[in-house]
VEXSE-548376 format. One record per residue: residue in one letter; x, y, z of N, C-alpha, C in turn. Coordinates in steps of 0.05 Angstrom, whole numbers, plus 5000, padded with zeros to 4 digits. Layout:
N
AXYZXYZXYZ ...
//
This chain:
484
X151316515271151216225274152716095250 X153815915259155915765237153815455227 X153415405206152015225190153415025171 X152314815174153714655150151914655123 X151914675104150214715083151214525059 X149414285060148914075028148914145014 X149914164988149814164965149113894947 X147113844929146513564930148313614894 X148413324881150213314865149713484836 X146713554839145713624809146613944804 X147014114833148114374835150814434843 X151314174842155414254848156514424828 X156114374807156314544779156614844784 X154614974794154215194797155315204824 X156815084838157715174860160515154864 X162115114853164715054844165814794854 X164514494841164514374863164214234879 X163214434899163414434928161014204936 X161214064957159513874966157813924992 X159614175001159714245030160014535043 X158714755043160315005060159515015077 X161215165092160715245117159715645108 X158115765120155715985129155116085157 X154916315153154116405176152116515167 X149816535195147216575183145016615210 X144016835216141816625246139716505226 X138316605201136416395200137316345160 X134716125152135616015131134916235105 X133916445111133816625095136616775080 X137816835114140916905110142916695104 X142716445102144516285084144216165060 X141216175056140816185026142316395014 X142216675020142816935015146616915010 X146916845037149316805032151516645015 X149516405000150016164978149216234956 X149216464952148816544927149616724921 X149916924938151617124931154317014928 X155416824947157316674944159116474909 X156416374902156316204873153816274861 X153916564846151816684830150116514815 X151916314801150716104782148815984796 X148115914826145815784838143915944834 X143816214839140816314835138716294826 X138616124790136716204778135215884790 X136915684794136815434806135515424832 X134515604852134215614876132015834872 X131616024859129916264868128016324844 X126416454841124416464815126016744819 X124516944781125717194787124917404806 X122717284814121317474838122117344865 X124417264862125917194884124817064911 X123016774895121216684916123316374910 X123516264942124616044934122115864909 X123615654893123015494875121415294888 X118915224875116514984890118014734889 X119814664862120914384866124114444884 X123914644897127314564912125914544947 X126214314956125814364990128514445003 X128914495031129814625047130114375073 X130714275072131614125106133314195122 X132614345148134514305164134714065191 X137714035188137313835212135513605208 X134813505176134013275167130613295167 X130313605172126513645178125513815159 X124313795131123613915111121514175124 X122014425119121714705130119014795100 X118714625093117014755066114414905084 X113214755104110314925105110715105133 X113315055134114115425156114715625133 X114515885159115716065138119315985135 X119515875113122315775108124816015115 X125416135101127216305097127516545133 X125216535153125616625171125616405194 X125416115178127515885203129215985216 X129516035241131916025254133715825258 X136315895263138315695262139915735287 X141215455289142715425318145715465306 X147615475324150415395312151315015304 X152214965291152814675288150214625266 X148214725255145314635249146514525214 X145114315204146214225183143714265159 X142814485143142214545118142514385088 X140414185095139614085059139014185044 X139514255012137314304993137614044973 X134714024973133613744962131913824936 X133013864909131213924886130413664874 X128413754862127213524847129013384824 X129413064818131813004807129712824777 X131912914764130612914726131012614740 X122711874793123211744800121111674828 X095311074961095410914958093110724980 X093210454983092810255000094710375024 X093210235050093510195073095009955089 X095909875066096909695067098009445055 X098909115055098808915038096308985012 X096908954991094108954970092108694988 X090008764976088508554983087708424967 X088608064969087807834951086107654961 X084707654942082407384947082607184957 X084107054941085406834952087806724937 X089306574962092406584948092406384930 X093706314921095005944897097105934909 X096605584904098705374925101905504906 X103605364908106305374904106305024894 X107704984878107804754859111304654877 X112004434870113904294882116304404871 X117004454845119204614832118704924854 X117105034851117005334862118105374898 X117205164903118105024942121204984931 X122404914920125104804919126805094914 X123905354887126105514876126205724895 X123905804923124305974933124305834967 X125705604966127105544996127905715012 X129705925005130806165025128106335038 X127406365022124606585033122506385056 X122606125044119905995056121105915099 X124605955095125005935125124906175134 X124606345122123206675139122206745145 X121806655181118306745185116706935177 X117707185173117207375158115207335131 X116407105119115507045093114306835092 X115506575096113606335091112106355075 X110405995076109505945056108306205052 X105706325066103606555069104706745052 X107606855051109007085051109107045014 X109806805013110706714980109106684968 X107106594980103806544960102406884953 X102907084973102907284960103907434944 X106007324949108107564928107707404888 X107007074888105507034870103307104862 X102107174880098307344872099307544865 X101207654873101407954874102808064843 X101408294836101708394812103308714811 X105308794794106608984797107009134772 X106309384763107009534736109309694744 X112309594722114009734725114409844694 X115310194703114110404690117310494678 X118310334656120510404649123010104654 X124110074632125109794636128709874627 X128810054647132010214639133810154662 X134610334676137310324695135810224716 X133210344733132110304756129810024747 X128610004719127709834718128809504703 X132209534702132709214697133309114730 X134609324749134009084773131709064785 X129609184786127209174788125908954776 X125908864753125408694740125708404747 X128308434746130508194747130008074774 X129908184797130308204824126808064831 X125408214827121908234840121407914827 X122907874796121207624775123607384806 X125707394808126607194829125807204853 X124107354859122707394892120907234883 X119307204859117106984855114007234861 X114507474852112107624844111207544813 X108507474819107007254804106707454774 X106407674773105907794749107108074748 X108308164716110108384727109408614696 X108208744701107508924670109609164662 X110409224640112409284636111409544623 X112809794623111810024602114110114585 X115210054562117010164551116710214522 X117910434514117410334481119610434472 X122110484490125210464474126810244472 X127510314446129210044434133110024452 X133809944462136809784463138809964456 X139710084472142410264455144510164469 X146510154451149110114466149510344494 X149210564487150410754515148310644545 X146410494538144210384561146210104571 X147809944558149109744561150709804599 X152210074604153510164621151510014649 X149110114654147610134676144709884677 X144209944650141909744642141609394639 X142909324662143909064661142508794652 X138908884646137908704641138208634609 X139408784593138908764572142208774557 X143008644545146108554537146708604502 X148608604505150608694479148908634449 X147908324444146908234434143608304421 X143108464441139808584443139908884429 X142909024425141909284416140209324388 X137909474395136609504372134509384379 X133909214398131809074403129809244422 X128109134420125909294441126109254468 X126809484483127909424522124709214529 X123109214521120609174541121508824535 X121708774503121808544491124808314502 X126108554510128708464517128808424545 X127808614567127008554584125308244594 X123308264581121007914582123007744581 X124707774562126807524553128907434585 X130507654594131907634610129407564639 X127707594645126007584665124607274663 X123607224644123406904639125706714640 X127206804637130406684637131406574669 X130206814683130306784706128206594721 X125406664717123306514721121606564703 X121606324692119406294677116106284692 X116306264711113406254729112006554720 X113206694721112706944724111207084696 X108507214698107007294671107807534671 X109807574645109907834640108508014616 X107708244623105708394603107408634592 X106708704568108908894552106709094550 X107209374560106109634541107409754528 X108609654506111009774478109610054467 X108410344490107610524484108210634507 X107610984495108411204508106911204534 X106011184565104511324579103511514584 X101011594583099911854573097411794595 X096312044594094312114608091911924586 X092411814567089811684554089511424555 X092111364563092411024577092210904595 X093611184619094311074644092310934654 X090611034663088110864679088410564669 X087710484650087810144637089810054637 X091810174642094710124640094709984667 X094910114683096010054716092409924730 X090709894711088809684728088809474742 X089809384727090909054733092209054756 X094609224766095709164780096609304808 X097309144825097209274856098009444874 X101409524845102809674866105109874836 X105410074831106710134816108710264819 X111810184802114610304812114510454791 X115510744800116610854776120410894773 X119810764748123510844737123011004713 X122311164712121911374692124011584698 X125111754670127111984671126012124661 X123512214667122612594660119312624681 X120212974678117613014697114812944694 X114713004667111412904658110612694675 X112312574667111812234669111912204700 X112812294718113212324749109812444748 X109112574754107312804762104512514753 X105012474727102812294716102911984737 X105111954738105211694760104011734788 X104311954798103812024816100512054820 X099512184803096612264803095811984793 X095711854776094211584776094011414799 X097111394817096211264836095911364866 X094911584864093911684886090211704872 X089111704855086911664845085411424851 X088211264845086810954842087410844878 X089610954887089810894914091710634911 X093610604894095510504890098410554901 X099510304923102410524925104210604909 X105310814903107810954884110410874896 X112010694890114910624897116410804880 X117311034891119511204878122711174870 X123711214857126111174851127311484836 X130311504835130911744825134411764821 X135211814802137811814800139612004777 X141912124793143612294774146212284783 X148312344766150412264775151912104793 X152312134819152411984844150912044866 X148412124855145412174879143711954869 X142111854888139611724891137411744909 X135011774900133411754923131811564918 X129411554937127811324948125711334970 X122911254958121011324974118011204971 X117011214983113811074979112211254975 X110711384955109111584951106011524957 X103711554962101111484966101611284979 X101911205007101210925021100710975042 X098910825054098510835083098711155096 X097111345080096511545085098411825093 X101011645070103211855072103312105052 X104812165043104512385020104112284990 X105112424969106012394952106712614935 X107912564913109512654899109412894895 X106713024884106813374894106113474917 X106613324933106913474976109713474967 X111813374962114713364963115013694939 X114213564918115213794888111813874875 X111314064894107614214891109214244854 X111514314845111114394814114314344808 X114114304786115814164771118514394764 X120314364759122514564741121214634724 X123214904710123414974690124014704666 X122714694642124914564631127314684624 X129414494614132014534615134314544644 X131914664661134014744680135114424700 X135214204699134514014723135313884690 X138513694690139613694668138713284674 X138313194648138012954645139912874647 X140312664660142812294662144112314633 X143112414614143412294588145612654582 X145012824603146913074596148713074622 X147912974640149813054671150812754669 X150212534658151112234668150012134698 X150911924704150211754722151911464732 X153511484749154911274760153111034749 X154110854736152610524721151910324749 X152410424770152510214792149210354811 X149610584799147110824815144410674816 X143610624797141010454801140910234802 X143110044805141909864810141709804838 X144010024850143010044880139610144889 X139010404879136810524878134410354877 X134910214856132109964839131109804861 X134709734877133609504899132909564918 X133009734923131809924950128609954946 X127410024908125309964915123909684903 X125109574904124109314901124009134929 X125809244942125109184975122909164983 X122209514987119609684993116809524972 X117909424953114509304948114509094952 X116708864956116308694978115008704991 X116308925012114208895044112009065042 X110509155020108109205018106408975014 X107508785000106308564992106808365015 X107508385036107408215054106608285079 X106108535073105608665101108208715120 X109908645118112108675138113808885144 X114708935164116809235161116309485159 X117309725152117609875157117910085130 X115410135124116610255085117510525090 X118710645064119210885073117911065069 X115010975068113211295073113411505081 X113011605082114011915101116611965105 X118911885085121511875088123611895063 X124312005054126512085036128611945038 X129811745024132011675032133811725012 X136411835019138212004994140511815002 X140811784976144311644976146611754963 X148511794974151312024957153211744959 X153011654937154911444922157311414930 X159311704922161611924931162711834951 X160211884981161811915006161011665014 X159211435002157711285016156511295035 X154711385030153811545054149611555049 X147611435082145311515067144011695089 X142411895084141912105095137812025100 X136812045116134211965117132012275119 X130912435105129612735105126112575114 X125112675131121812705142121612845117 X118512715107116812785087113612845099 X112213115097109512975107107512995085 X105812945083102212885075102313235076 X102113435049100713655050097613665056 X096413775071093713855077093713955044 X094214185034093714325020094014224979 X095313964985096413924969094013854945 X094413884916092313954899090313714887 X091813414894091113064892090412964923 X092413004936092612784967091713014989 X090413244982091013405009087113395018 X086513455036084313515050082313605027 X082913865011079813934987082013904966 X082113684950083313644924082213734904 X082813834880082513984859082613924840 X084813734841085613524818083313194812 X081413174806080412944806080212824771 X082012924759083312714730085912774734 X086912574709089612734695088712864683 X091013074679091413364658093013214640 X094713494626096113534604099213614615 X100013314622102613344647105413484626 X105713464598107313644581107113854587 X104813984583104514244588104514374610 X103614134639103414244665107114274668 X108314114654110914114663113814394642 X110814504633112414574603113914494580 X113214274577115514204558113614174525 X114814264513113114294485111814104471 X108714004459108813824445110113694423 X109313474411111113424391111113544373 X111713584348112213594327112813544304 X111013514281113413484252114713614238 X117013414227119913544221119613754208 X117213814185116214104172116114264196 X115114244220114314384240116214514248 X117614314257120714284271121914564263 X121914504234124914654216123414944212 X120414974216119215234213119315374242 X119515194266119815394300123115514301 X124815364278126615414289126915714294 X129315724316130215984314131516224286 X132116394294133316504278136416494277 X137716394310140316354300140916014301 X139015864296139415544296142315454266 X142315244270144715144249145414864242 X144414744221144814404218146714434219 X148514104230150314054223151914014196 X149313994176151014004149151314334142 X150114484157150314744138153414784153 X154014724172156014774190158814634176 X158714414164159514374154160614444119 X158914454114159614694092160214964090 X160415104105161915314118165315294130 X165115044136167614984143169614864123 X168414764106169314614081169114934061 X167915104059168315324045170515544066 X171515514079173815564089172515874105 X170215814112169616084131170716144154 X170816314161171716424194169116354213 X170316124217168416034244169316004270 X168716114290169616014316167315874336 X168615634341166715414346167015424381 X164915444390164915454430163315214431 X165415014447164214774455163914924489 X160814854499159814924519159314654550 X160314384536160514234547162514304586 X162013974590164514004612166313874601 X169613904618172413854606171913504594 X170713374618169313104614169712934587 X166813174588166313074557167113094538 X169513324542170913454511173013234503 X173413034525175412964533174312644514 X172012514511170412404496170612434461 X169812694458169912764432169413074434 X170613244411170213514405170813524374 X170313804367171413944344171914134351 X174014094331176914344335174914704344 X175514764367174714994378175815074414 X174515154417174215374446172715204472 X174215064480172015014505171715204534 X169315254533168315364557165615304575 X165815114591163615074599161615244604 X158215174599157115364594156215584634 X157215344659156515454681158915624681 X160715684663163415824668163016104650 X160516114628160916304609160816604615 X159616694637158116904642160517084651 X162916904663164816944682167216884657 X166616884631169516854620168416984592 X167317174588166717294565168217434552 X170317544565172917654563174217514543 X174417284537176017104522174117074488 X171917154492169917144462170817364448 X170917444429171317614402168217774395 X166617924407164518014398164317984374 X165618034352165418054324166017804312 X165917574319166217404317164717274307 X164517054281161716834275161916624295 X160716644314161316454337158516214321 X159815924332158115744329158115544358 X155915494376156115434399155515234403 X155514934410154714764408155614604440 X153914354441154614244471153313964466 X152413784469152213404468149913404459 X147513524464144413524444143313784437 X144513994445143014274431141214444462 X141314384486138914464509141714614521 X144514574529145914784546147115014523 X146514814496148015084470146715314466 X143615234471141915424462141215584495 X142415534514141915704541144015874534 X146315764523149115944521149416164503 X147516134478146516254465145216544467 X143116424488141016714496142516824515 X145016754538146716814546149117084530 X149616964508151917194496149217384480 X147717314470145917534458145517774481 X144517614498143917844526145818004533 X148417934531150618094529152018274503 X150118264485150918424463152718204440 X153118054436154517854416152317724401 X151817854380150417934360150517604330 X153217614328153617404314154217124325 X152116984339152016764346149716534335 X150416274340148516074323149115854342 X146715654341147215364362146615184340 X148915044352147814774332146214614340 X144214554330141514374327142814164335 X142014004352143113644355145713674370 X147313914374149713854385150913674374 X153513574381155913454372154413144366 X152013104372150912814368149612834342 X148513164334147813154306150913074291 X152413204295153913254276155412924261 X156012724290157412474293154112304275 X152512424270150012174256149912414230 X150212664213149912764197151812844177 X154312774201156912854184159512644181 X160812634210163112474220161912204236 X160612044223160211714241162511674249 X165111784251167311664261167511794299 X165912064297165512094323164411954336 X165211864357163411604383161011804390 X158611674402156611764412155611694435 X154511874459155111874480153311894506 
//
């Protein structure tokens, strides 16, 4: 059987690529099989080493997620079209329920005229969406049009969770917050641009981390919670608070030129671990901040769910519960994947297991924090400051420097060396010098130090990563390097 097979944007990398193959296969066992033997680099991305597919990658065929069949002995037709949908580094029964609404003042009739001739909305429709209360969980790419957008719909109160400050490289995508604000606090900068808009609107700042010690008091207050968050912790923890509290989860999610979008806990649909029962590896499922992200990506994404808590809040329409909605930027193009409600699932399913938060770092692996004593005592054995790197180079050593980046970024900034991307290394070792003082570096230190345990595994003995990557080096050494 001949198959069309997705490739979604976060594994093009490892696929040369490609957006699209064509496979032969009768079932999806044999075209998994065949997509990887094909582009080796997918493997570790798709399969555990005990060669079980991965809990956070689903399988759609023909737009119907295959997770609780036996997947891999799906059969397939000829023409049959093969998704893989991994998890991307984004309740009530209905309207919340309010007591009672508050009138609309004569300025407020004048500022939301468009809405009040919609039967849909009217007066009824607008007096709720003022009662109505919303915690948005991140005040970045998915949360300035979220912001911006919900405070001009005339949602009466809007709580904010951030506690990063304003960087220029956020300026690209982060539209709520402008040139003038870098350095300032996004949550603080955010209030500003959202009052600007309407001042009607009470906005509340949590200028702290979300954690399993807050959440609950955090999201009390309010009726419906979006997440624009960029890491898993923070997913998994969104997710379980408001399927606890019975809150809907408005999802959001974005990387390069992918987006998705979805209603998690509502009206008795799924949520977030029925889709991804477990999280990546870390490292492997590369952050916005290492793969990038089209600047136009969320604010498409944002409004999609700022739609969806509209018509929660008004009752109207059609949310996308039980529905995945993927957008490829690229082809313009949106793809709709069936989601269901796991029976089994360990929060939302039939005998739940989960009745607190945990320790979502650790459930997700990612290490706690640290101090910088700490820091500089885990290091490895082949780690490397940028100043010691520097003084090596200034003492005129034999260094050969492997930038592990893509062409992209070399293309941004480098030091004088060897580029090889690190999805290219395995396949170009031929070109390294075994005997070599190799020094490996890549944009923060997470693909340098994969590339790393990569040439060790292969016998190249004299290797070292630089700590911070080329962003240490541009804040420890050369400020004349841009940063990125």
């Amino acid at each position: 059987m001949s198959v069309t097979v997705m490739i979604p944007t976060a594994l093009r990398t490892y696929a040369d690529g490609e957006d699209t193959v064509t496979l032969d296969g009768a079932n999806v066992g044999d075209i998994l099989k065949g997509l990887t033997d094909r582009f080796p680099s997918l493997r570790p991305h798709l399969f555990s080493d005990d060669g079980e597919l991965r809990n956070f990658v689903n399988v759609f065929v023909n737009d119907e997620n295959i997770r609780d069949q036996q997947q891999a002995a799906t059969t397939l037709n000829d023409g049959d079209e093969v998704a893989i949908v991994p998890a991307v580094a984004g309740g009530s029964a209905g309207a919340p329920a309010i007591a009672a609404l508050p009138d609309l003042s004569k300025e407020e009739v004048e500022r939301y005229a468009r809405h009040l001739i919609l039967p849909e909305v009217g007066m009824e429709g607008q007096k709720k969406l003022k009662a109505a209360s919303i915690l948005l969980i991140g005040a970045g790419g998915l949360g300035s049009p979220l912001g911006m957008y919900l405070s001009a719909a005339g949602v009466g109160r809007l709580g904010i969770v951030d506690f990063d400050n304003v960087d220029f490289s956020n300026l690209q995508r982060q539209v709520i917050h402008g040139t003038e604000r870098v350095g300032r606090s996004k949550a603080e900068s955010a209030k500003q641009t959202i009052n600007s808009i309407n001042p009607n609107v009470q906005v509340d700042l949590y200028q702290v981390p979300y954690s399993s010690e807050n959440a609950f008091e955090i999201a009390e207050p309010y009726d419906i919670v979006i997440d624009g968050t960029d890491n898993f912790p923070t997913r998994y923890l969104v997710n379980d608070v408001c399927v606890l509290t019975g809150k809907p989860n408005v999802y959001g999610a974005i990387f390069r030129f992918d987006g998705q979008a979805t209603v998690f806990g509502h009206d008795g649909g799924p949520c977030y671990r029925c889709l991804y029962p477990e999280p990546p590896d870390p490292g492997l499922v590369p952050s916005c901040a290492e793969g990038g992200v089209l600047g136009i990506l969320p604010g498409i994404v944002g409004l999609i769910q700022a739609t969806e808590a509209i018509k929660i809040i008004l009752g109207t329409g059609t949310t996308l519960t039980g529905r995945l909605l993927m957008f490829d930027a690229l082809a313009m193009k949106f793809r709709e994947m069936k989601i269901r409600r796991d029976p089994a699932c360990p929060i939302c399913g039939d005998e739940p297991t989960i009745r607190e938060l945990i320790d979502y770092k650790q459930f997700c692996g990612v290490a706690p924090e640290t101090s910088e004593a700490a820091k500089v005592e885990a290091q490895t054995p082949y780690d490397i400051s940028a100043r010691e790197l520097k003084d090596l180079l200034d003492a005129g050593e034999d260094i050969f420097i492997l930038d592990v980046r893509n062409p992209n970024e070399y293309e941004i900034c480098h030091l004088e060396g060897t580029l090889i991307p690190v999805s290219e290394l395995e396949s170009r070792l031929e070109e390294l010098d075994r005997d070599a003082d190799i020094i490996v570096h890549c944009k923060m230190g997470g693909r340098s130090a994969r590339a790393c345990e990569v040439l060790k595994a292969q016998g190249f003995e004299r290797v070292r990563n630089l700590q911070g990557g080329i962003l240490a080096w541009a804040e420890q050494v050369d400020p004349s390097v841009p940063k990125y």
